[in-house]
C-alpha positions in Angstrom: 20.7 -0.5 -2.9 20.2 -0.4 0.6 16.1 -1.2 0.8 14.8 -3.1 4.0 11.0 -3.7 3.2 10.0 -0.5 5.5 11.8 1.8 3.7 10.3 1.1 0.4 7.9 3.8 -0.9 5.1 1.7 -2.4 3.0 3.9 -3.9 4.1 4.0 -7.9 2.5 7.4 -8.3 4.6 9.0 -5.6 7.7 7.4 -6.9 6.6 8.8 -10.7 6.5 12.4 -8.9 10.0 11.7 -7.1 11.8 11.2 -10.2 9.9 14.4 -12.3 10.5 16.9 -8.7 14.1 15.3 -9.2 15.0 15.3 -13.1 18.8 16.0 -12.6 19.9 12.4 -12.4 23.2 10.8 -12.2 23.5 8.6 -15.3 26.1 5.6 -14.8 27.1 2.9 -16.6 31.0 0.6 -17.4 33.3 0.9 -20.5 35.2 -0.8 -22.4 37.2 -1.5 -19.9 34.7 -2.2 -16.9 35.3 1.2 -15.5 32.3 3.1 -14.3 32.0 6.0 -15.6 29.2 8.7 -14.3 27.3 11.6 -15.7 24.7 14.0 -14.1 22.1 15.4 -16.4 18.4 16.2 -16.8 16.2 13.9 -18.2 12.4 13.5 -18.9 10.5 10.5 -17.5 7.3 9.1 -19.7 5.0 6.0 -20.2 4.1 4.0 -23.3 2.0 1.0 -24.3 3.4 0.2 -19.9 6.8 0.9 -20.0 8.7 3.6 -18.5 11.1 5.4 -21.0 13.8 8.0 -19.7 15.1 10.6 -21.8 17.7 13.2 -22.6 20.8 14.6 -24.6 25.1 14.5 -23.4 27.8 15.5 -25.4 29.5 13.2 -28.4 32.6 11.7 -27.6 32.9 12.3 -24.0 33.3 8.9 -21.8 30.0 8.2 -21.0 28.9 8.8 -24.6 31.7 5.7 -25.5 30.4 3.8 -22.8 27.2 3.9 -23.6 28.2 3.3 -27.0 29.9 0.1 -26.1 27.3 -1.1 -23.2 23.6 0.2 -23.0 23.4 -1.5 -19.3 22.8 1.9 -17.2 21.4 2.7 -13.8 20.0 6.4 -13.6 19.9 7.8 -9.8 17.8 10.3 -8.4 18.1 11.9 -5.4 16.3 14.0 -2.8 16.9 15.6 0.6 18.9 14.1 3.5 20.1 14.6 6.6 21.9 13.7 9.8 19.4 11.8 12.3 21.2 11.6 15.7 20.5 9.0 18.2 19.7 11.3 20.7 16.5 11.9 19.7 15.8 8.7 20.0 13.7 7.3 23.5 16.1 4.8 23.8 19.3 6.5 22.6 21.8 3.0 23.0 21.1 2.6 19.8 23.4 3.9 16.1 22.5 7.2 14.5 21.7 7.2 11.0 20.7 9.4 7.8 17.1 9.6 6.3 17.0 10.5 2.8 15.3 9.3 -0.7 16.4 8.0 -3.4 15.3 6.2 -6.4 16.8 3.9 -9.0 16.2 3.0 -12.5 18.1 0.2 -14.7 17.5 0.3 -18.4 18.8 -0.3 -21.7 19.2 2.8 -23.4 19.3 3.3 -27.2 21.0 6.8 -29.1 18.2 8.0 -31.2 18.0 10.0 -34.2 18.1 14.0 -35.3 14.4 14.3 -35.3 14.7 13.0 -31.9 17.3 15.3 -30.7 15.6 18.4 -31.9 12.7 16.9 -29.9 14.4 16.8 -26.8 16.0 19.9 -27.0 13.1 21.8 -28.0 10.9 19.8 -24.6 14.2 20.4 -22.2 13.9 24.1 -23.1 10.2 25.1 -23.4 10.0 23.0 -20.2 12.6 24.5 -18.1 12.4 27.8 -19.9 9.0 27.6 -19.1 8.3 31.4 -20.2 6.8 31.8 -24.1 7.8 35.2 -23.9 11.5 35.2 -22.6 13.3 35.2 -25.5 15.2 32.1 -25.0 12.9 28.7 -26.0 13.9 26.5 -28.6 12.0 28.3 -31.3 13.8 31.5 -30.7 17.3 30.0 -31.3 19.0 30.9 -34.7 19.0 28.0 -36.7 22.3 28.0 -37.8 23.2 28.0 -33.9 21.2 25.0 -33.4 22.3 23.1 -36.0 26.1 23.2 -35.3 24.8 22.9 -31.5 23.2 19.2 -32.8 26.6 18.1 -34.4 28.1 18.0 -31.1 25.0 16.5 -29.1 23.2 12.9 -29.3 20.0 12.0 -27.9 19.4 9.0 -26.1 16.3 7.0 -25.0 16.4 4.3 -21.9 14.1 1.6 -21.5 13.7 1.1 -17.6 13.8 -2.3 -17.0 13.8 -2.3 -13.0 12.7 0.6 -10.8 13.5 0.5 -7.2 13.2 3.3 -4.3 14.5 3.9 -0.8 12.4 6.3 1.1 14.2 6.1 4.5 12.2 8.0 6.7 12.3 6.5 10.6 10.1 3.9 9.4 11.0 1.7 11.8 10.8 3.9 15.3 8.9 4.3 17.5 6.1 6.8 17.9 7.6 9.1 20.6 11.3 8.8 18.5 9.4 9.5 15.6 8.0 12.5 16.6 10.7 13.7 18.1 13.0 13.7 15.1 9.9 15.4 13.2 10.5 18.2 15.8 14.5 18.2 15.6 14.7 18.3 11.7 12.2 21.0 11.4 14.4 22.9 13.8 17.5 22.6 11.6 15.2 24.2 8.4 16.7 23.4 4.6 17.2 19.6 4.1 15.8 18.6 7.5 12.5 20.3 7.3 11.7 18.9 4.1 12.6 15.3 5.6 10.8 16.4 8.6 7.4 17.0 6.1 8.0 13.7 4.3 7.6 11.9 7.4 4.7 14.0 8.8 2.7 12.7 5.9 3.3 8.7 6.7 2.4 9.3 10.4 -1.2 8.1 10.1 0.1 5.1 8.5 2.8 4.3 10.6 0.9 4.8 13.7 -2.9 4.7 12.7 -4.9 4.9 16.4 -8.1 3.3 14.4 
């Protein structure tokens, strides 16, 4: 990934938050074949005995669920706003535009796991996202005839993360008055830019601290 050492978020605890405020991963790994194959689905992030574990549920017998079947190398990729940043707002303007955006990246080994676990899963994905006792539509208030056909066609999966690595490209490396500047033109544009626009208001003391 594209990850100059100013662009790296080095705070593990803001990079933990990333990935939970940004669940709906892309999940890629290579088939038989060596063809990539891709899926995007929500998945849980956790920590035991120091490791970081992902988790989740796809459908049987698609292509990722063969690929994965075949090779548990995966990358998981998370991703947050990002936006145009034009060169114009730079002080010195002779110089390329660019994109600020964030993004993180996990590498693991993941594992298919068993009913029990599957249950598990669906029953955390739902109560979580449900997030409502009283709606009607958690995990406990599903027929369990439904759910158990549902499980036939479903397998959950586990993924040791064996590397995690971030971009938080942000306008590290301008200068004050371009930084500021850009602050001012993204919050402008609202949506995507404003949020950029608040990531980098909170590294300001740190990128220019006066003290």
């Amino acid at each position: 990934m594209y990850s100059l050492p100013y662009f790296i978020e080095n705070d593990p605890a803001v990079v933990m938050q990333f990935i939970k405020d940004h669940p709906f991963a892309f999940l890629s790994g290579c088939d038989e074949e060596n063809k990539p194959v891709v899926t995007q689905i929500p998945v849980f992030i956790d920590e035991r005995d120091g490791k970081l574990f992902l988790s989740g549920h796809i459908m049987k017998n698609t292509d990722h669920h063969k690929a994965f079947s075949h090779n548990q190398n995966v990358l998981a990729v998370f991703t947050g706003a990002h936006t145009y940043v034009s060169a114009s707002w730079y002080a010195s303007k002779e110089q390329a535009s660019t994109w600020n955006y964030m993004t993180v990246q996990a590498r693991g080994l993941l594992k298919f796991t068993d009913e029990a676990a599957l249950l598990n899963i669906l029953k955390r994905t739902t109560d979580h996202y449900e997030n409502n006792p009283s709606s009607g539509a958690n995990f406990d208030d599903l027929p369990e005839e439904y759910v158990q056909r549902l499980s036939k066609a479903i397998v959950a999966f586990e993924i040791e993360v064996t590397a995690l690595d971030n971009t938080f490209k942000l306008s590290q490396n301008r200068d004050e008055k371009s930084y500021h500047n850009i602050i001012a033109k993204l919050k402008e544009q609202g949506g995507d830019g404003f949020i950029i626009a608040t990531e980098m208001e909170k590294r300001t003391s740190q990128l220019f601290n006066k003290d």
